[in-house]
PyMOL Python script that loads the backbone (N, CA, C, O; Angstrom):
from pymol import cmd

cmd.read_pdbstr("""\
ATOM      1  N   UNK A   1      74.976  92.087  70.236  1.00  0.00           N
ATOM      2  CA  UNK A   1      74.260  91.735  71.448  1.00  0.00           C
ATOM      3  C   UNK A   1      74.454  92.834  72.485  1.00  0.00           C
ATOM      4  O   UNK A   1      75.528  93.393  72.707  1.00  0.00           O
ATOM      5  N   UNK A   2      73.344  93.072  73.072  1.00  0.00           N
ATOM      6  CA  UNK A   2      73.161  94.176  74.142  1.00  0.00           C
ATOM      7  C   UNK A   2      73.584  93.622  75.566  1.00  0.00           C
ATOM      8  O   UNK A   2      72.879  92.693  75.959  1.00  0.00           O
ATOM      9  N   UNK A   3      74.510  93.985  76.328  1.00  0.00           N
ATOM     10  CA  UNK A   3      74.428  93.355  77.560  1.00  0.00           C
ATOM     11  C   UNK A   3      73.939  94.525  78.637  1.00  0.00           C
ATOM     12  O   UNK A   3      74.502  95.618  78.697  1.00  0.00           O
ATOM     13  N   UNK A   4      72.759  94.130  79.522  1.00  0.00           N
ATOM     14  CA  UNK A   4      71.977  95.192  80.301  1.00  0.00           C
ATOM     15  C   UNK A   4      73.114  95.421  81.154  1.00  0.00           C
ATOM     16  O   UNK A   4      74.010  94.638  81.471  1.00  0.00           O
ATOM     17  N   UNK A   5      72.931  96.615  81.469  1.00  0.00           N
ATOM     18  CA  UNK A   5      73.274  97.582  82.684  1.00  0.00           C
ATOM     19  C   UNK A   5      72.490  96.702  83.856  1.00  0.00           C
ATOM     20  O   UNK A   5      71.329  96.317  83.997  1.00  0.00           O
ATOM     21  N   UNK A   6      73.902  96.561  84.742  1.00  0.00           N
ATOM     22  CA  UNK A   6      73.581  95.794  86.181  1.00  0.00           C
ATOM     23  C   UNK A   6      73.532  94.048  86.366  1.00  0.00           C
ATOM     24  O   UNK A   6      73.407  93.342  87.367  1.00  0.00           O
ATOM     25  N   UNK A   7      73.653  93.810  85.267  1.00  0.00           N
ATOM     26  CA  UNK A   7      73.529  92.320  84.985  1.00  0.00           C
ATOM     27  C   UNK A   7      74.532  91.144  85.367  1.00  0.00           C
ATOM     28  O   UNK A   7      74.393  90.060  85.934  1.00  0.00           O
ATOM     29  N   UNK A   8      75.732  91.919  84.740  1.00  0.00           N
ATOM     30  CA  UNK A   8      77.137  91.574  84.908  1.00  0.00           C
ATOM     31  C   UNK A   8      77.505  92.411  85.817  1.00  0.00           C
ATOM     32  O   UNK A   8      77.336  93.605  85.569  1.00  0.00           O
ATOM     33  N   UNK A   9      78.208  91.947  87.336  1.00  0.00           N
ATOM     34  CA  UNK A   9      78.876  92.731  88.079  1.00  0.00           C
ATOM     35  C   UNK A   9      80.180  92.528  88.885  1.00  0.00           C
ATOM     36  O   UNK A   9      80.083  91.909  89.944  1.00  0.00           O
ATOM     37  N   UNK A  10      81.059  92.861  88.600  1.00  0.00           N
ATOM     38  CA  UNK A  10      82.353  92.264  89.144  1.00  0.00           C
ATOM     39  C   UNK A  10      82.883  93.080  90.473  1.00  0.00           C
ATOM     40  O   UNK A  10      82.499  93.998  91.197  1.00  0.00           O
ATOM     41  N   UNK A  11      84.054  92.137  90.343  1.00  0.00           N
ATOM     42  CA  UNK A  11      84.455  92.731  91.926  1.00  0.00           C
ATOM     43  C   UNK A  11      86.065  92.468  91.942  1.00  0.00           C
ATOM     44  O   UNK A  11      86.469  91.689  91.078  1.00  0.00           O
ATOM     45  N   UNK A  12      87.006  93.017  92.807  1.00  0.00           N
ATOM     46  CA  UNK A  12      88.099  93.097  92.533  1.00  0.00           C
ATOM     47  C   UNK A  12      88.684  92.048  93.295  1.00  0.00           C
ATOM     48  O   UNK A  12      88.240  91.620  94.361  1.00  0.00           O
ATOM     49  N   UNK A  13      89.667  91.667  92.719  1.00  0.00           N
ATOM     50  CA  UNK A  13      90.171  90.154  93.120  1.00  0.00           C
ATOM     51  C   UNK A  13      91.648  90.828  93.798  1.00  0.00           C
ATOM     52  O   UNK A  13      92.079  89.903  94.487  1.00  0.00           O
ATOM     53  N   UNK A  14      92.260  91.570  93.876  1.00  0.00           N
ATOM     54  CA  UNK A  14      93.043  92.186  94.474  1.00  0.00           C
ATOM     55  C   UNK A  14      93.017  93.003  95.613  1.00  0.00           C
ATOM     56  O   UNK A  14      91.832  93.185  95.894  1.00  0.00           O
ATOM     57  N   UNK A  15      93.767  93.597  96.422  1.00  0.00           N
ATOM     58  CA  UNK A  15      93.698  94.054  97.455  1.00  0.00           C
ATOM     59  C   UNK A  15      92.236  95.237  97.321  1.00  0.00           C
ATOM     60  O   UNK A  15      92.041  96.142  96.510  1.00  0.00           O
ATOM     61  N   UNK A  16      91.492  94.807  98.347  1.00  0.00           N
ATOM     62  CA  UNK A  16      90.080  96.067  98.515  1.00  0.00           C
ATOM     63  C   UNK A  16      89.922  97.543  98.400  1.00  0.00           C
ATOM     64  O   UNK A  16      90.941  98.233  98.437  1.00  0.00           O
ATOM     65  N   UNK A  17      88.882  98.041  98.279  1.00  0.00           N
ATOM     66  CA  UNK A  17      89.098  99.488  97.644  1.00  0.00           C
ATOM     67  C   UNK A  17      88.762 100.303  99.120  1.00  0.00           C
ATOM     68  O   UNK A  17      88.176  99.685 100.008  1.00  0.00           O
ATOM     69  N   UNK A  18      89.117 101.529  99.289  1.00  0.00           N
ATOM     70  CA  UNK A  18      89.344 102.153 100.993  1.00  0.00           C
ATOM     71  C   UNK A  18      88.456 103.389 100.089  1.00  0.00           C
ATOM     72  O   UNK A  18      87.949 104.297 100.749  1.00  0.00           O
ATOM     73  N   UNK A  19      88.315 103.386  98.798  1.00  0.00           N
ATOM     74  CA  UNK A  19      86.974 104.326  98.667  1.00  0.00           C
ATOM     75  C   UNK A  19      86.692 104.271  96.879  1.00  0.00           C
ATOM     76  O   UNK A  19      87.410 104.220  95.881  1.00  0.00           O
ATOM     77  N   UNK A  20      85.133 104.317  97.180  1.00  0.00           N
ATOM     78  CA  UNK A  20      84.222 103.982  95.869  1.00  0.00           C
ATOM     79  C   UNK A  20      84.165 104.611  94.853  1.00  0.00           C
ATOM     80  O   UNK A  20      83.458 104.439  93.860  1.00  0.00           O
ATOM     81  N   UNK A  21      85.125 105.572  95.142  1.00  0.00           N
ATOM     82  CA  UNK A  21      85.376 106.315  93.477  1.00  0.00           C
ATOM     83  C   UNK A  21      86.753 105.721  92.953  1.00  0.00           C
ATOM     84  O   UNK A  21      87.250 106.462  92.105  1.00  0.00           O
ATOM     85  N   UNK A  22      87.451 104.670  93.206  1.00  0.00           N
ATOM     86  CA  UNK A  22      88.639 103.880  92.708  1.00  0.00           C
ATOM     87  C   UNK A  22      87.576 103.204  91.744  1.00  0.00           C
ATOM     88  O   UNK A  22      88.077 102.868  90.671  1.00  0.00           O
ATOM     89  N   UNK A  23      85.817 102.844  91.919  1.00  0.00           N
ATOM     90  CA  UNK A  23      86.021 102.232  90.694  1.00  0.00           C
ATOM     91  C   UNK A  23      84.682 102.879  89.796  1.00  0.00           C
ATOM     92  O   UNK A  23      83.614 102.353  89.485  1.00  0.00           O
ATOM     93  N   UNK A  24      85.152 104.050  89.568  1.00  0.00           N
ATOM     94  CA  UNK A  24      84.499 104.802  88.369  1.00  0.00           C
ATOM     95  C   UNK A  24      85.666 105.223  87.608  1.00  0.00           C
ATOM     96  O   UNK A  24      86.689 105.266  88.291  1.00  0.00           O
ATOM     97  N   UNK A  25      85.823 105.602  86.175  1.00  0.00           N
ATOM     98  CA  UNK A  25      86.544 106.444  85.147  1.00  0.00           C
ATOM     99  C   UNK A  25      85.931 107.506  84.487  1.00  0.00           C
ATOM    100  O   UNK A  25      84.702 107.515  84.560  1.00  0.00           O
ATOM    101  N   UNK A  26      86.368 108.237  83.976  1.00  0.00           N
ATOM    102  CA  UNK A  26      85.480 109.324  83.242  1.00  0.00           C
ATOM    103  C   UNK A  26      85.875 108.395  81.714  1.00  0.00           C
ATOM    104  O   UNK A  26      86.767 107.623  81.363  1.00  0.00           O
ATOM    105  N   UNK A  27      84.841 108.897  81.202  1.00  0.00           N
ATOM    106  CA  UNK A  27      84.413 109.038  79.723  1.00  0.00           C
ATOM    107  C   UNK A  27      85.394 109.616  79.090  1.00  0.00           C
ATOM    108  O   UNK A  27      85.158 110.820  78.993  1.00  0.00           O
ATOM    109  N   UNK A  28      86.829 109.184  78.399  1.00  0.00           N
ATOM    110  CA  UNK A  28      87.022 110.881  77.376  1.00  0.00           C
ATOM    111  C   UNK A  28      86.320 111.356  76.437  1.00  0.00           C
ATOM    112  O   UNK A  28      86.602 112.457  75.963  1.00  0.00           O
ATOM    113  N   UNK A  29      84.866 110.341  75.810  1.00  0.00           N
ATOM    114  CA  UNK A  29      84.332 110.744  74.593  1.00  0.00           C
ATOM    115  C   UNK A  29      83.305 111.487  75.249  1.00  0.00           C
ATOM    116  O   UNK A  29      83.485 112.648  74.882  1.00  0.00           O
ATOM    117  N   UNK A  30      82.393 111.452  75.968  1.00  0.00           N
ATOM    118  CA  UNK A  30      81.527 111.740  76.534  1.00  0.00           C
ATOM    119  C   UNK A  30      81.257 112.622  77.945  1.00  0.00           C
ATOM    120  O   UNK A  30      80.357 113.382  78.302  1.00  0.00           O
ATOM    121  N   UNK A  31      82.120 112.279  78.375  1.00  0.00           N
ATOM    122  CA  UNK A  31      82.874 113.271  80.210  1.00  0.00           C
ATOM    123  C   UNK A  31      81.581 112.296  81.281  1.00  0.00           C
ATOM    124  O   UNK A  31      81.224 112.745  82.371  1.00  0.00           O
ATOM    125  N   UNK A  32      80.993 110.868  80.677  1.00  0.00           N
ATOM    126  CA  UNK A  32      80.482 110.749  81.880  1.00  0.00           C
ATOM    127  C   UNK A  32      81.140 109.972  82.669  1.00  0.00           C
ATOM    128  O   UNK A  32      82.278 109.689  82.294  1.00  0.00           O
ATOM    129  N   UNK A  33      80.595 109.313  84.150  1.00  0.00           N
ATOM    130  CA  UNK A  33      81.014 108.113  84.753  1.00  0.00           C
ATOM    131  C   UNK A  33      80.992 106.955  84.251  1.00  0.00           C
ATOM    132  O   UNK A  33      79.859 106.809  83.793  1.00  0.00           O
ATOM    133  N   UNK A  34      81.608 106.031  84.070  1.00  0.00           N
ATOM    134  CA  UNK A  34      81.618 104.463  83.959  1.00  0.00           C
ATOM    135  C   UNK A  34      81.858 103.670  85.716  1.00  0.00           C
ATOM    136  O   UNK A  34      82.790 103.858  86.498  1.00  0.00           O
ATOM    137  N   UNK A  35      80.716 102.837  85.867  1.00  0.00           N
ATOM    138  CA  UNK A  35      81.316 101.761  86.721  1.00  0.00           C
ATOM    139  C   UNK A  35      81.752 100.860  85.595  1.00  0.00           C
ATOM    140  O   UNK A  35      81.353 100.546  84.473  1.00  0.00           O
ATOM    141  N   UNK A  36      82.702 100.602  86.364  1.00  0.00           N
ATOM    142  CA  UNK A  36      84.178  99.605  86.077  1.00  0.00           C
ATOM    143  C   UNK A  36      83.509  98.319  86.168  1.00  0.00           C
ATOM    144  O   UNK A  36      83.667  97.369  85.403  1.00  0.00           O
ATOM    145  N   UNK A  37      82.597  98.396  87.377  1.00  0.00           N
ATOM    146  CA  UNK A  37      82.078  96.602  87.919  1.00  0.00           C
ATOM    147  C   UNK A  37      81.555  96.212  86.631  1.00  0.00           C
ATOM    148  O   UNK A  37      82.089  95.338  85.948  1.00  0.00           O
ATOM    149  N   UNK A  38      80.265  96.999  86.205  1.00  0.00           N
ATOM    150  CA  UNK A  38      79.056  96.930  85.398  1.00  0.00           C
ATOM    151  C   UNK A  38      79.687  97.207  84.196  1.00  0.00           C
ATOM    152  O   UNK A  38      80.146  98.283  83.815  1.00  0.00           O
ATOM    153  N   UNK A  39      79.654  95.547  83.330  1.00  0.00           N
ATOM    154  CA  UNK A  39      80.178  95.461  82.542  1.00  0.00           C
ATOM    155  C   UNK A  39      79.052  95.986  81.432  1.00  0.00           C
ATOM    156  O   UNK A  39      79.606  96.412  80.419  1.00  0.00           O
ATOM    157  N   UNK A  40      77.851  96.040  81.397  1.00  0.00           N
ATOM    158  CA  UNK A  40      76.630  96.560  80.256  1.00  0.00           C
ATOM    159  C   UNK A  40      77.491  98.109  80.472  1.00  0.00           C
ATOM    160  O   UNK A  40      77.877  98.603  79.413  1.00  0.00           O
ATOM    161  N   UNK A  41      77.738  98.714  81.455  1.00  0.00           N
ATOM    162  CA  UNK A  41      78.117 100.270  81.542  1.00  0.00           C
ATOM    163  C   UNK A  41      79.197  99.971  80.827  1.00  0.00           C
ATOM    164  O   UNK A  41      78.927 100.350  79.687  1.00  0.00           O
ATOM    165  N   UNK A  42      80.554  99.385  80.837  1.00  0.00           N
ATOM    166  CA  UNK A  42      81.488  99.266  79.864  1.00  0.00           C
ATOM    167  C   UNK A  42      81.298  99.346  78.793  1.00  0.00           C
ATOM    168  O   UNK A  42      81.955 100.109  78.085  1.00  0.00           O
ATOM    169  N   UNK A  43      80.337  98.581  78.333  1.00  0.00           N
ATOM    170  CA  UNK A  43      80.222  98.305  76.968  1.00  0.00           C
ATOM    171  C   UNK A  43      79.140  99.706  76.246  1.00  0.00           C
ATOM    172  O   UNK A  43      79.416 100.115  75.118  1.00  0.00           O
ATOM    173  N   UNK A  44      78.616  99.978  76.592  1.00  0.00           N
ATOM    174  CA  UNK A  44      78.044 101.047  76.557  1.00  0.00           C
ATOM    175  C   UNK A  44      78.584 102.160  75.950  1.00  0.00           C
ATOM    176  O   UNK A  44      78.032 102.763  75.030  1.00  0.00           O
ATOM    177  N   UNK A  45      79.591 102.434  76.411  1.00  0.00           N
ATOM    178  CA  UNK A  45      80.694 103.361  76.192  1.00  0.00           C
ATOM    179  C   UNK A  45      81.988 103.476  75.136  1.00  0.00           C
ATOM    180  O   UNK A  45      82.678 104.404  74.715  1.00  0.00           O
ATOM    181  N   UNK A  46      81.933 101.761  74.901  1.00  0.00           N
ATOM    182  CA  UNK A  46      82.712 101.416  73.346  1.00  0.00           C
ATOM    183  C   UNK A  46      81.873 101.821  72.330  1.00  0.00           C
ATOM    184  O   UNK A  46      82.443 101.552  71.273  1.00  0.00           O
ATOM    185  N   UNK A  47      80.871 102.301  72.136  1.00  0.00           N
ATOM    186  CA  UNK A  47      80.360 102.792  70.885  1.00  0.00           C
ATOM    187  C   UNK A  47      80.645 104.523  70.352  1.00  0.00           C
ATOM    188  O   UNK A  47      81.171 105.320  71.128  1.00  0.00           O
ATOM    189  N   UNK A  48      80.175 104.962  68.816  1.00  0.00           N
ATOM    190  CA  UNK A  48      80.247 105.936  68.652  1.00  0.00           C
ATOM    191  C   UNK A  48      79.512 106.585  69.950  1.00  0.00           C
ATOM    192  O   UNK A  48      79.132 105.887  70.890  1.00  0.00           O
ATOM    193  N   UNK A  49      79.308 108.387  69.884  1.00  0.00           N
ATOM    194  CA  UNK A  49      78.567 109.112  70.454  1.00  0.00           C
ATOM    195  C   UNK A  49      77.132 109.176  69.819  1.00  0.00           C
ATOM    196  O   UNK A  49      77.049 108.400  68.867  1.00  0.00           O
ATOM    197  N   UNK A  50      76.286 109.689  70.003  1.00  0.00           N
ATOM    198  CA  UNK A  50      76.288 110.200  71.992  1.00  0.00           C
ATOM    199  C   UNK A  50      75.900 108.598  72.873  1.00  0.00           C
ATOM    200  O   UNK A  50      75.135 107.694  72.535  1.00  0.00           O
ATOM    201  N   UNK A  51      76.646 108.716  73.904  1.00  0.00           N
ATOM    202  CA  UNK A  51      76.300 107.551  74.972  1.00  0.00           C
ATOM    203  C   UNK A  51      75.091 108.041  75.674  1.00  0.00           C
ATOM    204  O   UNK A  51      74.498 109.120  75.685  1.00  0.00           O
ATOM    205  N   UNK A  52      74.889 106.715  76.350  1.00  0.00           N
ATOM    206  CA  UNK A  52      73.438 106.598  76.783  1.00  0.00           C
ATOM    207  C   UNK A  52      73.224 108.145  78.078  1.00  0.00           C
ATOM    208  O   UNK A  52      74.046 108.617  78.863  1.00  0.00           O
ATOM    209  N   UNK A  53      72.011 108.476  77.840  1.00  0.00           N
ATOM    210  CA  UNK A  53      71.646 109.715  78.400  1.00  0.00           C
ATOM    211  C   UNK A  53      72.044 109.568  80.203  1.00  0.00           C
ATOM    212  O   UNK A  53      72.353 110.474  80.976  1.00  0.00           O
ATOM    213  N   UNK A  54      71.949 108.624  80.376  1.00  0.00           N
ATOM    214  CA  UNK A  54      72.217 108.464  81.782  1.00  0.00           C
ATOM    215  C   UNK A  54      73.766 108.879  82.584  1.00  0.00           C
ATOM    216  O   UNK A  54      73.962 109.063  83.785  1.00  0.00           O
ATOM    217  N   UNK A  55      74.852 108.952  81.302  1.00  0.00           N
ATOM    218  CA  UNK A  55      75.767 108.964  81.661  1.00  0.00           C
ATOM    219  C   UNK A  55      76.953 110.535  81.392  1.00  0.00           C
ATOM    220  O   UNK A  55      78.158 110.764  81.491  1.00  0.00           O
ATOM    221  N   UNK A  56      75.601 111.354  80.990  1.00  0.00           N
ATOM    222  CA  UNK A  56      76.305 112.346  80.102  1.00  0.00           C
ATOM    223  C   UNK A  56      76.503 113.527  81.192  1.00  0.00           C
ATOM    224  O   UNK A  56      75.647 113.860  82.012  1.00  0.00           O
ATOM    225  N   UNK A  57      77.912 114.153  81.036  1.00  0.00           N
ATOM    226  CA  UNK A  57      77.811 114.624  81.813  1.00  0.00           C
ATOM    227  C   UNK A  57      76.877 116.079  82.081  1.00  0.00           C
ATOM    228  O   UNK A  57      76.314 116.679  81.165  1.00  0.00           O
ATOM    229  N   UNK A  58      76.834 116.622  83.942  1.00  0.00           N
ATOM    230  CA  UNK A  58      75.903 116.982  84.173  1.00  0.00           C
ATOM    231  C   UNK A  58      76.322 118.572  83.623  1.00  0.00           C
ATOM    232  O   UNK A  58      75.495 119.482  83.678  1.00  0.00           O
TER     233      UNK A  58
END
""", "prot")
cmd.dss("prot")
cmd.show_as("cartoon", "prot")
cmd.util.cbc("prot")
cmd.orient("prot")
């Protein structure tokens, strides 16, 4: 099952973020961004390569 990008979006239940790159990670397979919130972007990224074009780096 595919879960879309943007669909699922979370939020941190712990103390607030003081800036918006606390919730991106890099890729090690790929070198792109992941939001953390956007769980379709998570999942996205558990597969073999290449990940989705949107995320590759520039």
């Amino acid at each position: 099952m595919k879960v879309p990008r943007g669909k699922f979006l979370g939020e941190r239940i712990d103390s607030p973020t003081t800036d918006e790159a606390e919730h991106f990670i890099k890729c090690p397979a790929c070198g792109g961004w992941i939001d953390m919130r956007d769980l379709g972007s998570v999942f996205d990224h558990e597969g073999p390569l290449p990940h989705p074009d949107q995320d590759q780096a520039q």
